[in-house]
GUMAR-931624 format. One record per residue (C-alpha): x, y, z. Coordinates in steps of 0.001 Angstrom, whole numbers, padded with zeros to 6 digits, always signed. Example, Ala and Ser with C-alpha at 12.3 -4.5 7.8 and 13.67 -1.06 7.14 Angstrom:
# GUMAR-931624
+012300-004500+007800
+013670-001060+007140
***
This chain:
# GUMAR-931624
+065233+101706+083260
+068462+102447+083833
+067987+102786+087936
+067197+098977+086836
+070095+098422+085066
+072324+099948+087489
+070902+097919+090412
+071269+094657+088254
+074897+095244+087666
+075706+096189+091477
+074156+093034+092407
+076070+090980+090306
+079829+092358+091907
+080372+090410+094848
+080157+092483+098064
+083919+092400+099163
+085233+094045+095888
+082573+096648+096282
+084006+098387+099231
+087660+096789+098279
+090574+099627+098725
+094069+099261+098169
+096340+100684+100725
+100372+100686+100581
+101871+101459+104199
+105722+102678+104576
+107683+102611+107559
+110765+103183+108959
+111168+099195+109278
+109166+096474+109089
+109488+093217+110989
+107698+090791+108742
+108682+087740+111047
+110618+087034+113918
+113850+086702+111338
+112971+088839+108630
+112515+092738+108183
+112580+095353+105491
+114394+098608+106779
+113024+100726+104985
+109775+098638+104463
+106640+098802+102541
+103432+096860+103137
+100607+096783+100258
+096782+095615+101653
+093884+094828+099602
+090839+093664+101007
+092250+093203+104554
+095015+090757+103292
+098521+091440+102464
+099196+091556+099041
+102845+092883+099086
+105587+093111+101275
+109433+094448+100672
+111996+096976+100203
+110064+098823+097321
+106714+098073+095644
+105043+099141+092462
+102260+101331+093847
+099192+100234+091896
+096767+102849+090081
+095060+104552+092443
+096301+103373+095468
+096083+105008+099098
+099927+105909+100490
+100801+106143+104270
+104148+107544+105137
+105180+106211+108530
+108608+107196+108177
+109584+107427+111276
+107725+104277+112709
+108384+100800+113189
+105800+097940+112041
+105654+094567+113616
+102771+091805+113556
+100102+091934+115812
+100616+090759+119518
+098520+087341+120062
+097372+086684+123839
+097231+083274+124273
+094796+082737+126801
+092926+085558+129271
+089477+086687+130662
+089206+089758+128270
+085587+090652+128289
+084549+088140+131599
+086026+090508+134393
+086234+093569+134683
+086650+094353+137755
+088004+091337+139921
+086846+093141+143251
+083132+093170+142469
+081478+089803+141659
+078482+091441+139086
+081567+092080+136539
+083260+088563+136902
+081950+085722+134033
+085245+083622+134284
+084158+080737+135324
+081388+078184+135000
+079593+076163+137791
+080070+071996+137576
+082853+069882+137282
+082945+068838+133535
+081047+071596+131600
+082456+070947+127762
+079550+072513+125793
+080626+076052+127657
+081866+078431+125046
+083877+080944+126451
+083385+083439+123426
+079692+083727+124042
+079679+085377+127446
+082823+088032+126156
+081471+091721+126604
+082336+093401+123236
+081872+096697+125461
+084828+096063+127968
+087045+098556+128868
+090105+096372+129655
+089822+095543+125935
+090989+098543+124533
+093550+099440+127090
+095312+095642+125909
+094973+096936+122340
+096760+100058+122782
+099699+098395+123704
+099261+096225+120703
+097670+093021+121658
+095183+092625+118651
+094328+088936+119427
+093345+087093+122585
+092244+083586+123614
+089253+083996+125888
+089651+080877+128286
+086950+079281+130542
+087555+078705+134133
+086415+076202+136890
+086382+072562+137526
+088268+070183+136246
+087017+070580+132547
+085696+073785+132332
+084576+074322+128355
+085995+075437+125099
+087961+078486+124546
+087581+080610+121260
+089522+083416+119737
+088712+086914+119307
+090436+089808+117517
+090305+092815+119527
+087826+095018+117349
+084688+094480+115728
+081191+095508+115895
+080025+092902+118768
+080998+090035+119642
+080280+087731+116321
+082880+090153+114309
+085473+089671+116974
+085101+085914+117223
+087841+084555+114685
+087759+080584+115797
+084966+080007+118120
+086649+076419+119367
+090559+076613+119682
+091035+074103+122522
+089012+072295+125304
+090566+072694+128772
+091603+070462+131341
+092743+071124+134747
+094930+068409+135123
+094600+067589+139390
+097878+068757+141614
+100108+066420+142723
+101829+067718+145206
+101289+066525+149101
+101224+068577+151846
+102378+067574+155378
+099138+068528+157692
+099820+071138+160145
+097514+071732+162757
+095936+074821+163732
+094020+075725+166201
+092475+078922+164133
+091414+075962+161535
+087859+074136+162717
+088394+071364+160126
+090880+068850+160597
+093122+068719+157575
+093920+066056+155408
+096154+063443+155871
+098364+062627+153195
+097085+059321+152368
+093662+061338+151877
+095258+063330+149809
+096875+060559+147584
+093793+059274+147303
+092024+062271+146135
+094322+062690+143730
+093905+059529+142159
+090186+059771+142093
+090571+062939+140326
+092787+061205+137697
+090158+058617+137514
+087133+060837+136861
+088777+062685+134034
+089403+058768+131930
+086269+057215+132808
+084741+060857+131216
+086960+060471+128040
+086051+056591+128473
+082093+057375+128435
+082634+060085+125612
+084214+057784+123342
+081300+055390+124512
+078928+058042+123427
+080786+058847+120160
+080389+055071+119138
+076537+055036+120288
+076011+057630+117840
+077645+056328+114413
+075748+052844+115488
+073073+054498+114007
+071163+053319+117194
+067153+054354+117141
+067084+054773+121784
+070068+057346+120591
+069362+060668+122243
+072229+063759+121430
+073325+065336+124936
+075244+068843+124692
+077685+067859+126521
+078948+064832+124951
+078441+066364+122038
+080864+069035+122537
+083617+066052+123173
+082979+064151+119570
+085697+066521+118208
+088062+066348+120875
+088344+062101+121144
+088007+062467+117173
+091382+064544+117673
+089687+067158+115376
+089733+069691+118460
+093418+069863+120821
+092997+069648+124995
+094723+072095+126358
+096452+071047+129540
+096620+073441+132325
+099737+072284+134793
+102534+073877+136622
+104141+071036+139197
+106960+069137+137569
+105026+065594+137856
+101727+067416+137183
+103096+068309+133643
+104906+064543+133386
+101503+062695+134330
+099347+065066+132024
+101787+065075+129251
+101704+060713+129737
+097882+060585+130054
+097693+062287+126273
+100295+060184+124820
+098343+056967+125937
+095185+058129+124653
+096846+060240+121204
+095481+063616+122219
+096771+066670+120377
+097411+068465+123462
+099080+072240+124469
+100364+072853+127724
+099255+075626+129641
+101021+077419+132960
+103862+075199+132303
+105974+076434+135439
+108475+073614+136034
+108282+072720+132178
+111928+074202+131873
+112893+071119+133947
+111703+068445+131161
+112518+071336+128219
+114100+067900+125898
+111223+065561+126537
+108548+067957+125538
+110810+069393+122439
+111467+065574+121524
+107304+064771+122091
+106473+067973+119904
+104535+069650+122841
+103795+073280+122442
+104206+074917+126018
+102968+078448+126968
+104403+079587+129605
+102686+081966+132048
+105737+082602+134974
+108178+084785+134153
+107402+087118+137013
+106150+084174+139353
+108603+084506+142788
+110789+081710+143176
+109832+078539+144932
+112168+079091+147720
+113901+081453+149877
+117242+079733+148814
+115798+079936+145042
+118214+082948+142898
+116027+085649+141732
+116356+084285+138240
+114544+081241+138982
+111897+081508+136502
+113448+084368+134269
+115415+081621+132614
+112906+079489+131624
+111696+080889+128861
+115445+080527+127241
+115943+076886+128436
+112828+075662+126959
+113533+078133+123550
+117058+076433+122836
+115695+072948+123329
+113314+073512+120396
+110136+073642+122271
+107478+075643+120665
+107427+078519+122813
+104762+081010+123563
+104740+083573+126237
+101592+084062+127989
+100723+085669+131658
+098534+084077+134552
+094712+083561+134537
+092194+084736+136075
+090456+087676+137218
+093336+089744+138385
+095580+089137+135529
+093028+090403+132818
+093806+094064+133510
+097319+093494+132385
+097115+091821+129161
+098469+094784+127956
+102277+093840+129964
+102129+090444+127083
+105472+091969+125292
+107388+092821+128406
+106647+089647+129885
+108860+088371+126550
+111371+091261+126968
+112367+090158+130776
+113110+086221+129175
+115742+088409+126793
+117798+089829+129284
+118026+086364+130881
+119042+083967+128245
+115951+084227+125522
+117011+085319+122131
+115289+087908+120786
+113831+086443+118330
+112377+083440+119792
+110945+086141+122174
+109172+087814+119521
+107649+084589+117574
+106408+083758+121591
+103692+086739+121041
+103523+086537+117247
+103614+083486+115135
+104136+080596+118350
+100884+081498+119459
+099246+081678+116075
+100814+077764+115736
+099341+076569+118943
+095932+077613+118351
+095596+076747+114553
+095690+080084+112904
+099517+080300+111696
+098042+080470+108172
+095736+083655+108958
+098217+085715+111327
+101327+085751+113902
+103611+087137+110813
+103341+089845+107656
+103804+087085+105127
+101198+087588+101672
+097600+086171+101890
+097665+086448+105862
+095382+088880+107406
+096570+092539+107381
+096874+092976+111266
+100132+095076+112794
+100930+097695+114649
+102759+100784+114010
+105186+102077+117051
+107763+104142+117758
+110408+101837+118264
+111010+098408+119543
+107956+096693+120478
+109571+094896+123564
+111320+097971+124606
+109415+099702+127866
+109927+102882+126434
+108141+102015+123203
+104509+103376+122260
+102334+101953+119886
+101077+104739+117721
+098664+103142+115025
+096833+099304+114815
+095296+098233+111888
+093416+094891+112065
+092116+092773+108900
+093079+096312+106588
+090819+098493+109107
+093050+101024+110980
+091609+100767+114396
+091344+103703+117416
+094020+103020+120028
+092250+105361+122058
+091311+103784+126273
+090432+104795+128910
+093824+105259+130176
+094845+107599+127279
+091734+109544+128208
+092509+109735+131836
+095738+110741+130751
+094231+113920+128656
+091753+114699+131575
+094473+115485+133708
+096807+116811+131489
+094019+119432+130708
+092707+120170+134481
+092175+123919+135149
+095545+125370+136433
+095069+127791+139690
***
């Protein structure tokens, strides 16, 4: 009977507050957002969330205390936009799942094909990125991205928004003067041809907005012939404006047509690559565009270019009031050094970027452009309890993150590099 009992009254406690502990962290300092920190800090968690944050808080009965005096605590690192968990390694084709076959594939997913199991996914987590936007690649709209936090026991408890953004790959328009070759079999394009491609490109992507908006209509007619297809399916939300397009372009009238295109239609948009954005850094702060920009370390564009070219950028478009987040190139090569995210940030300081906005461009910016500014990207009370705990300043080269705890759970930062590290450190001595 009282087995009974017992199992009666565990059933009725919901199953959070069963396995709820209270946890109060103190540091050295803690950088609660770009602007604010408490030296010395203190950070109370209950149930994954942050319950307190300051100076000095009244420990509650019973409550778990870790002294990390000598440690600094900062928010954790969001990625905003890789191939975490769809290459691994970029030389051998088996490991790469980056990109999808077809020109307009919107019911892709990118989250689904993530391996939980990478090793590139701890090796970015040690360094202290603890979120990442997995992004689809190839053709000209290649899917839906979604966004995973960098632990979890497979994939559906690292998935935290399974449809952040659809992507567009908004068509070049630069021209190239044909150069004959006689190594080249093909002759190449003209650049009329070109022109031309370039506008049918342009033309493809409205007529498929056109025929999804079409489709959207068909559907609330209530029409009995109606038949649901995936893939306009997956674009309801997006012409309903429920679901942002993120733009991917780098050429200065790439950005200005792309940027246009939206503003005709009223699509939420977020601009991705963004390498000449610096040059239009007013417009897009005075049309509210968020930019993240992935070429801080690209070379310049010409030999006569200063070295700087790019390492400005980041602080042009910051003191214009663009919404700023720092993110590094795509694709297969790149996802190996997800890990570099803060010192990509660090190089815009010493040319111009304040270090502040350089923080919020791997902390809260990125949390704004993908919708989740209410969850994470600052230490703030009721946000998720994800930080990191290092030795000194996060953007400093020198730095090492020495604890991560994500949603309350303090998580390994143990990779493959750290045990390579070991392995050698410990090889038999002759």
């Amino acid at each position: 009977m009282k087995s009974i009992f017992l199992h009666l009254l565990l059933g009725s406690i919901p199953f959070f507050l069963m396995g709820e502990t209270t946890t109060l962290y103190r540091a050295k300092k803690i950088q609660s957002t770009p602007s604010q920190f408490f030296q010395p800090g203190e950070i109370l968690i209950q149930n994954g969330k942050i319950r307190a944050i300051g100076n000095s808080i009244k420990t509650p009965k019973g409550c778990k205390i870790i002294e990390w005096k000598n440690s600094e605590i900062y928010p954790g690192l969001i990625s905003p936009g890789s191939s975490l968990g769809l290459a691994e390694i970029n030389a051998l084709r088996p490991t790469r799942d980056l990109s999808e076959v077809g020109t307009h594939t919107p019911a892709i997913e990118a989250w689904v094909a993530v391996n939980p199991d990478s090793e590139l996914i701890p090796v970015a987590r040690a360094n202290g990125i603890t979120h990442s936007l997995i992004i689809p690649m190839g053709g000209m709209i290649s899917g839906t991205s979604g966004l995973l936090q960098l632990h979890g026991w497979g994939i559906e408890e690292m998935v935290i928004k399974k449809r952040v953004a659809l992507h567009l790959w908004w068509p070049g328009h630069g021209l190239s003067i044909p150069q004959p070759s006689h190594k080249c079999k093909t002759k190449p394009k003209s650049i009329v041809d070109q022109d031309k491609e370039r506008i049918k490109r342009i033309t493809e992507i409205n007529e498929y907005f056109d025929q999804a908006i079409a489709y959207q209509k068909l559907k609330q007619s209530g029409d009995q012939s109606f038949v649901q297809i995936p893939s306009w399916e997956a674009m309801i939300p997006v012409v309903e404006g429920k679901v942002p397009i993120m733009i991917h372009a780098d050429e200065s009238r790439q950005i200005k047509a792309a940027v246009q295109w939206a503003q005709k239609r009223e699509y939420q948009i977020i601009l991705s690559g963004a390498r000449d954005s610096w040059k239009h850094a007013d417009w897009l702060a005075e049309n509210k565009i968020p930019v993240i920009f992935r070429h801080i370390f690209s070379a310049p564009p010409h030999r006569s270019s200063p070295h700087d070219y790019y390492f400005k950028a980041p602080g042009i478009l910051a003191r214009a009031g663009v919404s700023l987040s720092i993110g590094l190139p795509l694709g297969g090569w790149a996802t190996a050094n997800q890990r570099n995210l803060p010192y990509h940030a660090a190089h815009g300081v010493a040319h111009g970027f304040s270090r502040e906005k350089a923080l919020a461009s791997i902390t809260i910016e990125p949390a704004k452009a993908l919708g989740m500014e209410k969850e994470m990207g600052t230490l703030q009370v009721g946000k998720h309890a994800t930080f990191l705990c290092a030795s000194g300043d996060i953007m400093d080269l020198r730095t090492r993150v020495e604890k991560i705890v994500i949603q309350g759970i303090e998580v390994s930062v143990e990779s493959r590099h750290t045990r390579l590290n070991q392995r050698y450190k410990d090889r038999p001595r002759r």
